[in-house]
Residue frames as a rotation matrix with the C-alpha (Angstrom) as fourth column:
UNK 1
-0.588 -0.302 -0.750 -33.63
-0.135 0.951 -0.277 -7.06
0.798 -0.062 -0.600 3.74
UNK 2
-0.943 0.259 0.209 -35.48
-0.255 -0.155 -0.955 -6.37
-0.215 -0.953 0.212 6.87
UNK 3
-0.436 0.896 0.089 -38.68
-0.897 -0.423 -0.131 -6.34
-0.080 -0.137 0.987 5.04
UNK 4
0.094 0.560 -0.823 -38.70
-0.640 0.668 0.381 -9.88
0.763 0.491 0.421 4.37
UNK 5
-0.802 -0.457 -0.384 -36.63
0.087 0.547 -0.833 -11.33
0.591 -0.701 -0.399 7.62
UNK 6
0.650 0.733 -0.200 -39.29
0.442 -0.150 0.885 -12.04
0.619 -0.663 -0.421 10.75
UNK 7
0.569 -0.157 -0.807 -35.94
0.782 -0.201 0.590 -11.27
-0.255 -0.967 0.009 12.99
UNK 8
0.984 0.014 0.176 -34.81
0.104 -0.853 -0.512 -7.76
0.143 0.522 -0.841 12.34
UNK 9
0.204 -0.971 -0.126 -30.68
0.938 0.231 -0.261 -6.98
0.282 -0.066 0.957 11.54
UNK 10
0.663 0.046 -0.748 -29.58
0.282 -0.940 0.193 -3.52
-0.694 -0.339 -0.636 12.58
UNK 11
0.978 -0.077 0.194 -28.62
0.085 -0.701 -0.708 -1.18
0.190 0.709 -0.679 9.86
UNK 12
0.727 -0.677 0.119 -25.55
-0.677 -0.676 0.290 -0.58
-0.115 -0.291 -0.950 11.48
UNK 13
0.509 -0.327 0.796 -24.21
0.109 0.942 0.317 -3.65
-0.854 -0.075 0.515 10.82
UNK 14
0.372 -0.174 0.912 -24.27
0.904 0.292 -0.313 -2.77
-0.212 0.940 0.266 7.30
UNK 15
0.981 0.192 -0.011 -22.73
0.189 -0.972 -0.140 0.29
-0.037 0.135 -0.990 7.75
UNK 16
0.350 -0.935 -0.053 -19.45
-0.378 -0.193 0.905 -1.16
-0.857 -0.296 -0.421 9.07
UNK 17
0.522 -0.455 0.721 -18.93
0.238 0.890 0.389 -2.95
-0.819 -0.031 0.573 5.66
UNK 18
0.936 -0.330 0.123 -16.68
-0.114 -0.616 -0.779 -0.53
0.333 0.715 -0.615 4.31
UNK 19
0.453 -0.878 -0.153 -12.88
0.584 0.422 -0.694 -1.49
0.674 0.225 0.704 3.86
UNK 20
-0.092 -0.610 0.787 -11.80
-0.704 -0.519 -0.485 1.04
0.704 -0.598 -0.382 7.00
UNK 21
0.643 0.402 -0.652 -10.81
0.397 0.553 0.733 -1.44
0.655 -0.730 0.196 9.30
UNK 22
-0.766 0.476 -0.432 -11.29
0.552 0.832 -0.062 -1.17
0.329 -0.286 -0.900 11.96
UNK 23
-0.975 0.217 0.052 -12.94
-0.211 -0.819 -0.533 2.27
-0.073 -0.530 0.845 12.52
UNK 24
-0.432 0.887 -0.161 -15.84
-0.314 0.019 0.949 1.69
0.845 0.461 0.270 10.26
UNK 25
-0.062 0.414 -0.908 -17.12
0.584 0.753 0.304 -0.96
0.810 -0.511 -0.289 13.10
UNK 26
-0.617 -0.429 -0.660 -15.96
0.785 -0.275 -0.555 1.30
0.057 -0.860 0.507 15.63
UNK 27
-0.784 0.608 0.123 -17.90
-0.579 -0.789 0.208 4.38
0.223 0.092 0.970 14.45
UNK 28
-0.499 0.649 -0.574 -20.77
-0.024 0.652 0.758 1.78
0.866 0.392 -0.310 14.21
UNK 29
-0.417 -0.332 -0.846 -20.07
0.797 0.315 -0.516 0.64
0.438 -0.889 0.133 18.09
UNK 30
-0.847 0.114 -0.519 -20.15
0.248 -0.779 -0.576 4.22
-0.470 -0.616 0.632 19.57
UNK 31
-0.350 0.923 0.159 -23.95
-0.686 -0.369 0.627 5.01
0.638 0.111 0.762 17.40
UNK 32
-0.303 0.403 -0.864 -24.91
0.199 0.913 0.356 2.02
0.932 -0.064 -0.357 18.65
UNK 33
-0.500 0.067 -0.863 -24.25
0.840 -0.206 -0.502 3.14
-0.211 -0.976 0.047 22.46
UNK 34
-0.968 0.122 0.221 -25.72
-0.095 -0.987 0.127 6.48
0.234 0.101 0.967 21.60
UNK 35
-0.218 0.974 -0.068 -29.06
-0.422 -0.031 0.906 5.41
0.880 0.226 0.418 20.86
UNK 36
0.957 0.270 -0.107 -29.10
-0.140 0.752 0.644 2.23
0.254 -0.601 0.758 23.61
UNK 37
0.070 -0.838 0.541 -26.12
-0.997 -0.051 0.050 2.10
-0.015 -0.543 -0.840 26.49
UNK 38
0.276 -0.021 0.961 -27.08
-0.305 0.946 0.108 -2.09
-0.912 -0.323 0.254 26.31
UNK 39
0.952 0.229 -0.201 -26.08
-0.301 0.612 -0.731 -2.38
-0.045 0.757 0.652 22.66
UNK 40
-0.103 -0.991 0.090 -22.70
-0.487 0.129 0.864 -4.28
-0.867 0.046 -0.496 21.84
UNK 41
0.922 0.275 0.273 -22.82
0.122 0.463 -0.878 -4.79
-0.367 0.843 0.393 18.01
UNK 42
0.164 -0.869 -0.468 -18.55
-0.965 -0.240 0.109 -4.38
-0.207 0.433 -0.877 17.43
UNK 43
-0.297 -0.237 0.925 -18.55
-0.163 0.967 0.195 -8.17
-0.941 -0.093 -0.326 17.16
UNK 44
0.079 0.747 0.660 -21.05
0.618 0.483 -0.621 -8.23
-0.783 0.457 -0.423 14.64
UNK 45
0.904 0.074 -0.420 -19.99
-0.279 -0.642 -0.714 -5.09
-0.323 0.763 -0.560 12.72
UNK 46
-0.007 -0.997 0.071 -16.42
-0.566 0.063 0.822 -6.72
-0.825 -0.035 -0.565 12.31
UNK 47
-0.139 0.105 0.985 -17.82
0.415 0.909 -0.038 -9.80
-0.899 0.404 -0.170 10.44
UNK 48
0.830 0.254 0.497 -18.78
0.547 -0.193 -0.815 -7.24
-0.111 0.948 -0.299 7.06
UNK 49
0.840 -0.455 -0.295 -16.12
-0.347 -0.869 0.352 -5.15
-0.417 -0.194 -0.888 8.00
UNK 50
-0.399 -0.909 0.121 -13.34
-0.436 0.304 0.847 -7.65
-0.807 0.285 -0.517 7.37
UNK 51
-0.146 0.377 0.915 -15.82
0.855 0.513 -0.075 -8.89
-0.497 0.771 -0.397 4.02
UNK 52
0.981 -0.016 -0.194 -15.66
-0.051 -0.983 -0.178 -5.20
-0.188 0.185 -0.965 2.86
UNK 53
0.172 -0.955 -0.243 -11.85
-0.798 -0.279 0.534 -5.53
-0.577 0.102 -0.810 2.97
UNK 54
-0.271 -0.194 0.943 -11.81
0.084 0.971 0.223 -8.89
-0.959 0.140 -0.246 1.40
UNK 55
0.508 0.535 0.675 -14.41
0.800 -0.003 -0.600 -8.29
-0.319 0.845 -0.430 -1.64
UNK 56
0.932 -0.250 -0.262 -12.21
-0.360 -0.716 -0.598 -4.60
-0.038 0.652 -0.757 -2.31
UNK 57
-0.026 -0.948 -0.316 -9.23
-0.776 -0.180 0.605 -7.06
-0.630 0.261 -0.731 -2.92
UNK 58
-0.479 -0.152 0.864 -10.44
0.534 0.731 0.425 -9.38
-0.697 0.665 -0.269 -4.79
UNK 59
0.749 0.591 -0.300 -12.04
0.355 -0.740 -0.571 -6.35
-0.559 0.322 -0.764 -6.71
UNK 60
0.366 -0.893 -0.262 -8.44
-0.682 -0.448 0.578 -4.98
-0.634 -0.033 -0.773 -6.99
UNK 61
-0.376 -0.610 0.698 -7.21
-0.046 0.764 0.644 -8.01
-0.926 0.210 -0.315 -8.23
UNK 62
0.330 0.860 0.390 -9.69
0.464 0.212 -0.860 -8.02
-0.822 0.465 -0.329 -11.07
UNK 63
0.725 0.044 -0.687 -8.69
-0.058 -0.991 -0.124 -4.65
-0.686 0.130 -0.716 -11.89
């Protein structure tokens, strides 16, 4: 997705959007500070995080 966007999304975003809430984001959160002490992306990793839990119940439901 990056290659077409002019502003770039961090990866990690899409990392949190697995159905563990809320660690996933969390785990996200604490690379984030690893690399760069100025990043704060737990806001932003929440928003797939809680669409990860959504999409694996309406998956479920399917089922």
């Amino acid at each position: 997705m990056n290659l077409f966007l002019k502003e770039k999304i961090n990866p990690l975003i899409g990392s949190a959007g697995v159905s563990a809430v809320p660690m996933a984001a969390r785990v996200s959160q604490v690379v984030a500070c690893a690399g760069n002490k100025h990043n704060f992306i737990l806001m932003h990793a929440m928003g797939p995080n809680v669409a990860g839990v959504i999409g694996t119940a309406l998956a479920a439901g399917l089922f």
